[in-house]
KOLNULO-794993 format. One record per residue (C-alpha): residue number from 0; z negated, y negated, x; residue in three letters. Coordinates in pm, 1 decimal. Example, Ala and Ser with C-alpha at 12.3 -4.5 7.8 and 13.67 -1.06 7.14 Angstrom:
RONU  miza        up     north      east  lodren
RONU     0    -780.0     450.0    1230.0     Ala
RONU     1    -714.0     106.0    1367.0     Ser
//
This chain:
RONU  miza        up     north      east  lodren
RONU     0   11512.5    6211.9   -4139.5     Unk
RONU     1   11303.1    6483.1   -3975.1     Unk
RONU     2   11377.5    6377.5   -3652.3     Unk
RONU     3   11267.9    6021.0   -3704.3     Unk
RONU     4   10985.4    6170.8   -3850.6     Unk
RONU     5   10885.3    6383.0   -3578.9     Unk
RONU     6   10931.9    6073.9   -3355.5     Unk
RONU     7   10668.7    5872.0   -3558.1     Unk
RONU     8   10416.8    6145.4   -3514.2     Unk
RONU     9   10510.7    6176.9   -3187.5     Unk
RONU    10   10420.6    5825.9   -3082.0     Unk
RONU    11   10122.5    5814.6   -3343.3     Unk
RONU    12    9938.4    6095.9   -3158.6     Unk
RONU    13   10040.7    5943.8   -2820.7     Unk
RONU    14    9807.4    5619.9   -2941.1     Unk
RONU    15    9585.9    5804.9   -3044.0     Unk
RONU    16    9519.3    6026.7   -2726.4     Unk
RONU    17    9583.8    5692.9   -2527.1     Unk
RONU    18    9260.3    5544.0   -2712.6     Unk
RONU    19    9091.2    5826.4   -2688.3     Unk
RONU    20    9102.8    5802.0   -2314.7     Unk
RONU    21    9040.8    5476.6   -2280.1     Unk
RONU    22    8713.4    5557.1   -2482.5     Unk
RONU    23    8635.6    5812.0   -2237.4     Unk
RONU    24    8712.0    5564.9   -1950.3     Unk
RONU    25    8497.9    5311.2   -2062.9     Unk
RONU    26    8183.5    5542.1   -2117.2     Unk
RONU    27    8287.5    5672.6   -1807.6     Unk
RONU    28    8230.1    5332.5   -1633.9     Unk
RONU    29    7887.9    5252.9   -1771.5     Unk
RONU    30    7604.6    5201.9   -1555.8     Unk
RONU    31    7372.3    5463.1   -1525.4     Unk
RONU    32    6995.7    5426.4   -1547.9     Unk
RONU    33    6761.5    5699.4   -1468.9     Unk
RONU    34    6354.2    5612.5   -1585.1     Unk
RONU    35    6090.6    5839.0   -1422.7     Unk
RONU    36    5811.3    5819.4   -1617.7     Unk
RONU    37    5550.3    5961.7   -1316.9     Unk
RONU    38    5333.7    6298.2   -1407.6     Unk
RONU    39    5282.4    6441.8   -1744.8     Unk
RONU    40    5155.5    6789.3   -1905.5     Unk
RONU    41    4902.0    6940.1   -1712.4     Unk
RONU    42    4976.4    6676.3   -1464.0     Unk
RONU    43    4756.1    6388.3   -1558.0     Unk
RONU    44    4812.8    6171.1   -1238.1     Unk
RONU    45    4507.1    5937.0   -1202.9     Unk
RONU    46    4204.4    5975.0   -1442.4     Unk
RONU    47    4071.6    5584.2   -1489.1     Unk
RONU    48    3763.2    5594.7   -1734.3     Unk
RONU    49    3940.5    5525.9   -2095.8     Unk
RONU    50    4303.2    5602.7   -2027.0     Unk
RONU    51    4531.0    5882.6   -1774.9     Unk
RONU    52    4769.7    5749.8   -1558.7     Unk
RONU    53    5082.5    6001.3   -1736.3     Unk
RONU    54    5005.7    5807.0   -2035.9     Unk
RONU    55    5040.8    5485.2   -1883.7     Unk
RONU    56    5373.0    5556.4   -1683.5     Unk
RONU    57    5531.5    5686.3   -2001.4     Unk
RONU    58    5432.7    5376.8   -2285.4     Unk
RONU    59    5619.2    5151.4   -1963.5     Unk
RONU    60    5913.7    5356.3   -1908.9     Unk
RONU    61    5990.3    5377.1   -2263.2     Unk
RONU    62    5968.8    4987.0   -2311.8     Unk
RONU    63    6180.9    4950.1   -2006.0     Unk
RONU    64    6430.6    5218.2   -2178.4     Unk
RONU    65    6400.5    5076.2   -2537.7     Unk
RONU    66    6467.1    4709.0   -2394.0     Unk
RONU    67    6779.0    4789.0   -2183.2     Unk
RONU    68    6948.4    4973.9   -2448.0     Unk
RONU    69    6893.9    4714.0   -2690.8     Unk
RONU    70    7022.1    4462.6   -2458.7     Unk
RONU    71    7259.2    4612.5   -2241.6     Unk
RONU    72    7517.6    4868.9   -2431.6     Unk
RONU    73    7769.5    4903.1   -2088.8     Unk
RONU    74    7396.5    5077.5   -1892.0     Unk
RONU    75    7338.0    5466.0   -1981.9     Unk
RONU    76    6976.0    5528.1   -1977.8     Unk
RONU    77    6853.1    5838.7   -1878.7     Unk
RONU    78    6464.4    5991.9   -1916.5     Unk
RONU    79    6317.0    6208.2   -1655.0     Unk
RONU    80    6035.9    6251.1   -1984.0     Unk
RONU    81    6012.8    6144.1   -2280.7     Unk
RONU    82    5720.4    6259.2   -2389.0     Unk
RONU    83    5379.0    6449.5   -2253.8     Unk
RONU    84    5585.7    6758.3   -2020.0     Unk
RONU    85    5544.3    6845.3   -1647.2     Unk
RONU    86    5853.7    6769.1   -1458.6     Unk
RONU    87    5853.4    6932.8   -1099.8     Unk
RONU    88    5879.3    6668.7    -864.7     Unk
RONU    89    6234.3    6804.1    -800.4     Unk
RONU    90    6390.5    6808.0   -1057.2     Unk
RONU    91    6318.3    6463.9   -1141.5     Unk
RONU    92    6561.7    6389.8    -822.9     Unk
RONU    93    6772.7    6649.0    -954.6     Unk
RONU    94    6827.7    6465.7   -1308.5     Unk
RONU    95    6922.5    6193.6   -1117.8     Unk
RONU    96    7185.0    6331.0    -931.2     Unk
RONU    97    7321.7    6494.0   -1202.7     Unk
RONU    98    7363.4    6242.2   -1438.3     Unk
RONU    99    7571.7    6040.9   -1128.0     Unk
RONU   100    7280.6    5753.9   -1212.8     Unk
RONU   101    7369.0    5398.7   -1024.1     Unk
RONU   102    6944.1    5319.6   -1030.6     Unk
RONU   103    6648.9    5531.0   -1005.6     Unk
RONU   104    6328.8    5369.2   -1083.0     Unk
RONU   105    5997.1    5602.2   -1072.2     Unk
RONU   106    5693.1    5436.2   -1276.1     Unk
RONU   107    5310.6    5509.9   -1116.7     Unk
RONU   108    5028.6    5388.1   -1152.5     Unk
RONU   109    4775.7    5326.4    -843.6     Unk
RONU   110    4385.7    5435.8    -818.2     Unk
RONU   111    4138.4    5365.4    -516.9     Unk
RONU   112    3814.5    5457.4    -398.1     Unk
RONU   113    3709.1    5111.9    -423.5     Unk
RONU   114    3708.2    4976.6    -800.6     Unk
RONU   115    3776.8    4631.3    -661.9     Unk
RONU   116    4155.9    4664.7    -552.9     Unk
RONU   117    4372.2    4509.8    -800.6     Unk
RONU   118    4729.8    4431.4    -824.4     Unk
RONU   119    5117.3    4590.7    -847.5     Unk
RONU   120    5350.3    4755.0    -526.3     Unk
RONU   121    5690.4    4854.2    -546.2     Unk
RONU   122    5798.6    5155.5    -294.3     Unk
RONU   123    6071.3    5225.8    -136.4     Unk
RONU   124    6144.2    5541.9      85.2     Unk
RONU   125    6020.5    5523.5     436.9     Unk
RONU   126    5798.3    5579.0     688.2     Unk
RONU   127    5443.9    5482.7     585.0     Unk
RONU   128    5331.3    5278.8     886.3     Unk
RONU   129    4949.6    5158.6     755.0     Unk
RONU   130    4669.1    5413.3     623.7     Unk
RONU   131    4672.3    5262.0     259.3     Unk
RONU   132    5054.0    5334.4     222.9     Unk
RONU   133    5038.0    5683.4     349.7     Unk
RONU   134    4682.8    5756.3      88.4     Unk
RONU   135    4948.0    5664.8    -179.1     Unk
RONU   136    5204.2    5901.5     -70.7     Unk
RONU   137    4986.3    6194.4     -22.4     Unk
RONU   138    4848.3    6144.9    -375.4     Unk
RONU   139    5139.2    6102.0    -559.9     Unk
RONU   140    5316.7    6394.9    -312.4     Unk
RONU   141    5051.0    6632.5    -443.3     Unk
RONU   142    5234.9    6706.0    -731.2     Unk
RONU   143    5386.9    7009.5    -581.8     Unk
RONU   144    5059.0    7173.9    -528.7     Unk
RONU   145    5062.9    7248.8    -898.7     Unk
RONU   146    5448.8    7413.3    -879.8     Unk
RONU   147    5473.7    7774.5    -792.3     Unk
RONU   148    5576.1    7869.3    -407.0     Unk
RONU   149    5596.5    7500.8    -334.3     Unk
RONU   150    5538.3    7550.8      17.3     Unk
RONU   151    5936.6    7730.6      15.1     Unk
RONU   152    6071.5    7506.3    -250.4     Unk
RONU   153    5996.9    7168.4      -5.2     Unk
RONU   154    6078.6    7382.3     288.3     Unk
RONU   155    5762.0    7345.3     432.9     Unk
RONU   156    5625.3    7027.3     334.1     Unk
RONU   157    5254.9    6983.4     289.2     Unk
RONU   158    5132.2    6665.9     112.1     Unk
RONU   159    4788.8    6653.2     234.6     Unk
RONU   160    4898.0    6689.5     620.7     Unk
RONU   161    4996.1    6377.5     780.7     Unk
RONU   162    5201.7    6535.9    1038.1     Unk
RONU   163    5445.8    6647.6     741.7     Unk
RONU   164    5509.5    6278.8     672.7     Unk
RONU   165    5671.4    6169.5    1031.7     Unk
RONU   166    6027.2    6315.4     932.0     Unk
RONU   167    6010.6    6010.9     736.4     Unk
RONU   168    6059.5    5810.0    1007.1     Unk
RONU   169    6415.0    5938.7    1085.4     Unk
RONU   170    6570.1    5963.0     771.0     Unk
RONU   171    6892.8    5704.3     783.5     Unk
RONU   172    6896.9    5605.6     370.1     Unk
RONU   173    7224.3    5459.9     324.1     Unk
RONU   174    7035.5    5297.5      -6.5     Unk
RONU   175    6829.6    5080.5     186.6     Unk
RONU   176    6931.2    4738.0     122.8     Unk
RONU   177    6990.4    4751.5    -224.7     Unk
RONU   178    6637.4    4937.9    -290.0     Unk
RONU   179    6472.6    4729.6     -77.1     Unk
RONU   180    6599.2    4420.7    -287.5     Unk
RONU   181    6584.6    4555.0    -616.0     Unk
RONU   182    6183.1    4625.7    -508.2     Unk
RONU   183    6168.4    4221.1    -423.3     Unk
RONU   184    6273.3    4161.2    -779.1     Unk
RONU   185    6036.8    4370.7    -956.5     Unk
RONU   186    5724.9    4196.5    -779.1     Unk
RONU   187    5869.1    3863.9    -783.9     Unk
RONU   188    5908.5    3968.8   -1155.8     Unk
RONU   189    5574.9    4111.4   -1177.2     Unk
RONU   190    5402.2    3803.4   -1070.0     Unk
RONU   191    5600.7    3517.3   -1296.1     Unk
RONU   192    5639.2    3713.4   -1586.9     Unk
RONU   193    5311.0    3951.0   -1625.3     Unk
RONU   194    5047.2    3666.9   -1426.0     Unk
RONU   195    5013.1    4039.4   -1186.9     Unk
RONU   196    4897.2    3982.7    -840.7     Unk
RONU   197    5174.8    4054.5    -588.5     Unk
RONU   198    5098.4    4349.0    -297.8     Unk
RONU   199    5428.9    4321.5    -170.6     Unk
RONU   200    5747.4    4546.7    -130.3     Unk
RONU   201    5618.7    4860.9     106.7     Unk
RONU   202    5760.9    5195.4     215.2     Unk
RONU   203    5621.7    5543.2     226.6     Unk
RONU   204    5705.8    5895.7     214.5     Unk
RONU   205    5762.4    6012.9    -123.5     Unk
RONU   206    5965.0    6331.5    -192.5     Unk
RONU   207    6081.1    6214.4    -537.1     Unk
RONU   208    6272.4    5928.6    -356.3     Unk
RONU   209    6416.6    6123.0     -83.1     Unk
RONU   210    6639.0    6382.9    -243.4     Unk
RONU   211    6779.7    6079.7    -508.0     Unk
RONU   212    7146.0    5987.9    -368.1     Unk
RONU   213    7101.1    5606.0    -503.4     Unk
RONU   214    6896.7    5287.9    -516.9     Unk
RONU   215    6585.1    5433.3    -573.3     Unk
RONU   216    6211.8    5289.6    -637.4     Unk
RONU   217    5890.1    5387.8    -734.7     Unk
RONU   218    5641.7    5166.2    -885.8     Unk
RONU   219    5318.3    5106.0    -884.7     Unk
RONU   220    5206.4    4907.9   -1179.7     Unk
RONU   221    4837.5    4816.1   -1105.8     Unk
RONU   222    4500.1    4996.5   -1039.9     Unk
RONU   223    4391.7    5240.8   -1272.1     Unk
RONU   224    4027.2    5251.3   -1100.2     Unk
RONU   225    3965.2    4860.9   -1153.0     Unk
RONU   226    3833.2    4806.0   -1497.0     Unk
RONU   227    4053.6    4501.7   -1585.9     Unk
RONU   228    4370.2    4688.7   -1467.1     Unk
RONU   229    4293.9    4980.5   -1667.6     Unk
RONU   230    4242.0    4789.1   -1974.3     Unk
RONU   231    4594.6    4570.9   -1921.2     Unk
RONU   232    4779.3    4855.6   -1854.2     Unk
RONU   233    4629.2    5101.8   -2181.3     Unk
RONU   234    4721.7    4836.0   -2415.6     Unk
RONU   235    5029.3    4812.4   -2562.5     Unk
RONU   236    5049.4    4386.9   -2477.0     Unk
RONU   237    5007.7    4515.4   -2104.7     Unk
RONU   238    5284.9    4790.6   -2118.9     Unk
RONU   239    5531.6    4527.1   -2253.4     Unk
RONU   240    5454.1    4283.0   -2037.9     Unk
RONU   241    5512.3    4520.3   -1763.0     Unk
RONU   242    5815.2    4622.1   -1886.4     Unk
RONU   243    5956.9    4339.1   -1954.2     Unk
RONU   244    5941.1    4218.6   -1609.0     Unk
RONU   245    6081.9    4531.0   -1479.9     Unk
RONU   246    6395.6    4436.2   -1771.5     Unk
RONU   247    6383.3    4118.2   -1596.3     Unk
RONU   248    6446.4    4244.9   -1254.2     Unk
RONU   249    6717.1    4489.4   -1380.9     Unk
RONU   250    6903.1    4184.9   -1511.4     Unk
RONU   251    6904.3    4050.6   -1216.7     Unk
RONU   252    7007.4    4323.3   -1001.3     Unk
RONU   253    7247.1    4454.7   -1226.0     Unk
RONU   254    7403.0    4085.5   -1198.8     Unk
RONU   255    7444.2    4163.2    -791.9     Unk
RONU   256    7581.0    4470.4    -926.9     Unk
RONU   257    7868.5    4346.5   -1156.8     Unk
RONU   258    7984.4    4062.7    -957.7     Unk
RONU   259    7993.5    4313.7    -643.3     Unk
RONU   260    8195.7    4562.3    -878.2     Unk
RONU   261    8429.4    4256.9    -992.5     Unk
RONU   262    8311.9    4263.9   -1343.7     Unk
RONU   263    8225.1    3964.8   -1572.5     Unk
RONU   264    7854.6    3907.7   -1585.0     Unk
RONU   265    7611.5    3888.0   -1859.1     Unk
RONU   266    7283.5    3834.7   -1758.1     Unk
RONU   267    6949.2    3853.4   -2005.0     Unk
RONU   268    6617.5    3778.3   -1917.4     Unk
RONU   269    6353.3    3784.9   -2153.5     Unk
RONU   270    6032.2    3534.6   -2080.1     Unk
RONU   271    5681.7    3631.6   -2081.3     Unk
RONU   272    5659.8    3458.2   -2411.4     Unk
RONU   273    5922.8    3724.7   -2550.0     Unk
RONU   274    6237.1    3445.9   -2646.7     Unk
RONU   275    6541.5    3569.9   -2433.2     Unk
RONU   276    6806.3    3430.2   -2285.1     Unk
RONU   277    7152.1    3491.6   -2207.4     Unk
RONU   278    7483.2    3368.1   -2020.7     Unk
RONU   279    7846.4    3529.4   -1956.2     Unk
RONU   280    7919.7    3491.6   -1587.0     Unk
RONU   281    8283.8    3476.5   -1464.6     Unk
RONU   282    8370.1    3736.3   -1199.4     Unk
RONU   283    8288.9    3704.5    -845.1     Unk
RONU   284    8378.5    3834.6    -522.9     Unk
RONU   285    8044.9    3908.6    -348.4     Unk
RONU   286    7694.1    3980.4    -480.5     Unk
RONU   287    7398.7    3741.7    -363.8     Unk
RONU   288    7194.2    3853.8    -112.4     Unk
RONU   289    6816.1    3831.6    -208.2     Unk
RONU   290    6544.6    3763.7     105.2     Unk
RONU   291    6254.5    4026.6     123.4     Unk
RONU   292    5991.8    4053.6     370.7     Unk
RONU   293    5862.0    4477.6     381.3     Unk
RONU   294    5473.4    4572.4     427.6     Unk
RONU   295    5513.8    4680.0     762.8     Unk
RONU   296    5212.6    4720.2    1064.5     Unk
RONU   297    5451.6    4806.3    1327.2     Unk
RONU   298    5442.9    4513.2    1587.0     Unk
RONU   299    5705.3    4312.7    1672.4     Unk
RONU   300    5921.5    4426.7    1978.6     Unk
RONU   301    6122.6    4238.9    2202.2     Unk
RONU   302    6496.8    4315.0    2170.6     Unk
RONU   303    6800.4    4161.9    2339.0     Unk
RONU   304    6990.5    3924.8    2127.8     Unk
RONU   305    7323.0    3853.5    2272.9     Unk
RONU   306    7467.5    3514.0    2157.0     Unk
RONU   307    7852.2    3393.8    2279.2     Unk
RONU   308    7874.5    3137.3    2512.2     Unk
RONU   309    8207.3    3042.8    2415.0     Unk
RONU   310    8119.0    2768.9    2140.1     Unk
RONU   311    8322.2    2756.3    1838.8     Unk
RONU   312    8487.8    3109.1    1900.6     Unk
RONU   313    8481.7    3408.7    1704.9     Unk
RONU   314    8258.9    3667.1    1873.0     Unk
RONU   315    8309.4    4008.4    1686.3     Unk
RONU   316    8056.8    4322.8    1693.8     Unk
RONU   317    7982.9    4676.4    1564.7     Unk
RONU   318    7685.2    4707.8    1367.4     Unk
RONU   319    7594.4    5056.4    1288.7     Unk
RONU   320    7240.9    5034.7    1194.1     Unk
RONU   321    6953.4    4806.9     932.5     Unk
RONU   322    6626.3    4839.2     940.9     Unk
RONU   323    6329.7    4655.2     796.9     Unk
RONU   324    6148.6    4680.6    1157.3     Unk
RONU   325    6233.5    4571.0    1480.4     Unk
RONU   326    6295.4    4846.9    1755.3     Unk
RONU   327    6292.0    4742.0    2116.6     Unk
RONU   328    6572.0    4796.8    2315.8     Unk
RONU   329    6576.9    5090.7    2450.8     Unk
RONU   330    6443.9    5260.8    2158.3     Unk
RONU   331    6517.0    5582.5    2057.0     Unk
RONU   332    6703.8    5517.6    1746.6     Unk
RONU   333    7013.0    5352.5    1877.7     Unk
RONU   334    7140.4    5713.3    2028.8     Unk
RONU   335    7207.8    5576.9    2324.1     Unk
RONU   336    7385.2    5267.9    2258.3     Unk
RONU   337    7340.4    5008.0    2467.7     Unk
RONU   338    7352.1    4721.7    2514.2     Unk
RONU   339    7193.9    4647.2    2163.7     Unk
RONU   340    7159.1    4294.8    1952.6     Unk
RONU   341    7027.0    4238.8    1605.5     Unk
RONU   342    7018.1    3966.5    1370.4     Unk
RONU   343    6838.4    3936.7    1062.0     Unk
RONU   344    6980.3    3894.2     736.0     Unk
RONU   345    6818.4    3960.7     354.4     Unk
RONU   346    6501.9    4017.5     493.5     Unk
RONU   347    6597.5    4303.4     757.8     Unk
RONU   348    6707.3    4366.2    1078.4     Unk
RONU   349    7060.4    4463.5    1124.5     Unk
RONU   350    7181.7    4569.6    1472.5     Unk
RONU   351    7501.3    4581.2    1673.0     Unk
RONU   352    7669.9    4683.8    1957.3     Unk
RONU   353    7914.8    4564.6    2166.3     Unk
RONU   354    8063.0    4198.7    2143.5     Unk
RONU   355    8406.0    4060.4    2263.1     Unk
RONU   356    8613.4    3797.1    2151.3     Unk
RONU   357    8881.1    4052.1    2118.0     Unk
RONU   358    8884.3    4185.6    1786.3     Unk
RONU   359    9113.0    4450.0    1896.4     Unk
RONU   360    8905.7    4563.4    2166.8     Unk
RONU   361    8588.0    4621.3    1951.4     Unk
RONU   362    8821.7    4822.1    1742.7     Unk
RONU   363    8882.7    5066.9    2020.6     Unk
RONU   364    8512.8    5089.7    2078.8     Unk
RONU   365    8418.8    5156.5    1698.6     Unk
RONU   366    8562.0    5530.4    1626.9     Unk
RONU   367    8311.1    5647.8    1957.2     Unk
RONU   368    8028.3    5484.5    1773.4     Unk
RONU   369    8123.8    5605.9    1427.8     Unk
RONU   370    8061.2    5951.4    1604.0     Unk
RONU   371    7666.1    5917.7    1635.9     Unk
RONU   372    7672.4    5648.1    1304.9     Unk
RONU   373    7929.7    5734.1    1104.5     Unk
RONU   374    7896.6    5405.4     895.6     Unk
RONU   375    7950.6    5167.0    1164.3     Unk
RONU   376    8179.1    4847.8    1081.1     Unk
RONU   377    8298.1    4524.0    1240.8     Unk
RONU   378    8079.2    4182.5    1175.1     Unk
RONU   379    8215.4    3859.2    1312.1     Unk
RONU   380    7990.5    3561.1    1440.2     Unk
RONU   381    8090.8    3203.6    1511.1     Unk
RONU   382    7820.7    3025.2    1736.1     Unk
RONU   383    7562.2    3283.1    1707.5     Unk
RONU   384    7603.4    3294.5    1324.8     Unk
RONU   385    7740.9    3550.6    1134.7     Unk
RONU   386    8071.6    3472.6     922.5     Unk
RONU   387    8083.5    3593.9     581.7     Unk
//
């Protein structure tokens, strides 16, 4: 009878460590959100006449917060601040890392000289290549002069020198893509949802996105130094209808992100007139690829596009590099590599190397160009076109 006994309590504590992991797996798999609610403390960010920017940033990001857990209980979110602190610019980065986060979105708001500019920007990390982009950078950047021994902390790096901004331009983020189209959702969001006036997905140099190891963005929600902004975005109608088109966006993305992860998909958007909506999606194998067009001043450069002559015929390449400008063909970038072809797809420019009919013969070629990109991988084009 004791034996049997034992055997029960055996097999009952073996269910009940058995759910007890699963629980643990399935907080485990939760997406991870981190919100970066810009400045704060002695930090104010950008004084506007009624209203500081910290206060601003922080009445968003804890809309966005409060809207995403109410809606989405498989997404972790995580604060940078939730309330009126100084957070180095470091350790906001750092918080993201820790926490493993899947997203990293950093809410700003903008100010200008002239009290006429208007409108929202979404950032991601890059080299600023127009004087307006870079002015953003160095101001939000600035941050660090108010952190002790700064100038060892960011090895170096001086936000009010221009010259500290071109290692910028050779930083590979492996992020790109996904940030880059997560940043085309928030203004496309921005614009249907909140009536904002679209400035357009641009890159820049700002430290708080370049030590995050994810999809990372930083937002700027409007102008601070135009009257009408300031007044939006310091009223409590304003901050929702900001954040609900940065929910929006989420929804979406997130979407891309569960059907790329094999998942069933729920997607929720709530309207500008504050009714949601909401669908199950059944699993899918690849996520949808959303078109951007980036900011950019650089001007166009010719580059050699190789297309098969043999019609109908698989035509197979490397590609070991995307970009959202166009590099000539000898540039700099490709290592060496030549000779060089790019095609563009989701809004950037994607190049390869090599291209043979052989599949096995690009295959040979691919572990000496995994050496100087170590992220290189086959694509395959039929008539000039590539197959998915």
């Amino acid at each position: 009878m004791r034996d049997i006994a034992n055997k029960y309590a055996f097999v009952i504590i073996l269910i009940i460590v058995s759910l007890f992991s699963f629980g643990l797996q399935a907080k485990d798999n939760k997406f991870v959100l981190v919100i970066d609610a810009g400045h704060g403390g002695k930090d104010p960010g950008a004084i506007g006449a009624r209203i500081k920017e910290k206060n601003i940033n922080l009445g968003i990001a804890l809309k966005l917060g409060a809207l995403i857990q109410a809606n989405h209980p498989d997404v972790k979110v995580v604060y940078t601040r939730k309330k009126d602190v100084f957070v180095e610019l470091q350790e906001r980065a750092a918080i993201a890392n820790r926490v493993k986060a899947d997203l990293f979105i950093s809410i700003h708001t903008n100010s200008a000289g002239s009290k006429s500019a208007y409108g929202t920007e979404t950032y991601t990390l890059g080299l600023a290549r127009t004087e307006e982009n870079l002015r953003v950078a160095k101001r939000e950047n600035s941050v660090i002069l108010l952190e002790d021994d700064f100038s060892t902390r960011y090895e170096g790096f001086d936000p009010r020198s221009t010259e500290s901004y071109i290692m910028f331009e050779f930083l590979q983020d492996k992020h790109m893509e996904q940030s880059i189209n997560f940043a085309s959702l928030i203004q496309t969001q921005f614009k249907r949802s909140a009536g904002r006036i679209d400035r357009g997905v641009r890159q820049a140099g700002f430290l708080v996105l370049r030590n995050t190891g994810m999809p990372s963005v930083l937002i700027e929600v409007g102008y601070i130094s135009n009257a009408a902004e300031e007044r939006f975005l310091g009223s409590e109608d304003g901050q929702r209808k900001m954040a609900k088109s940065i929910f929006n966006a989420f929804c979406n993305y997130k979407s891309d992100f569960d059907r790329k992860m094999g998942r069933a998909v729920v997607t929720r958007n709530i309207l500008p007139g504050g009714k949601g909506t909401s669908k199950v999606i059944a699993k899918a194998d690849k996520p949808s690829i959303q078109d951007v067009q980036v900011e950019s001043a650089a001007p166009e450069q010719k580059i050699e596009n190789v297309v098969s002559s043999d019609e109908g015929q698989l035509v197979y390449k490397i590609q070991f590099m995307t970009s959202p400008s166009k590099y000539g063909a000898n540039s700099s970038y490709y290592k060496g590599l030549h000779p060089v072809s790019c095609y563009k797809e989701g809004g950037l420019y994607k190049y390869t190397y090599g291209e043979s009919t052989s599949k096995a013969e690009i295959q040979k070629k691919l572990p000496g160009v995994r050496k100087l990109f170590k992220d290189a991988f086959i694509v395959t084009f039929r008539n000039g076109k590539k197959v998915k």
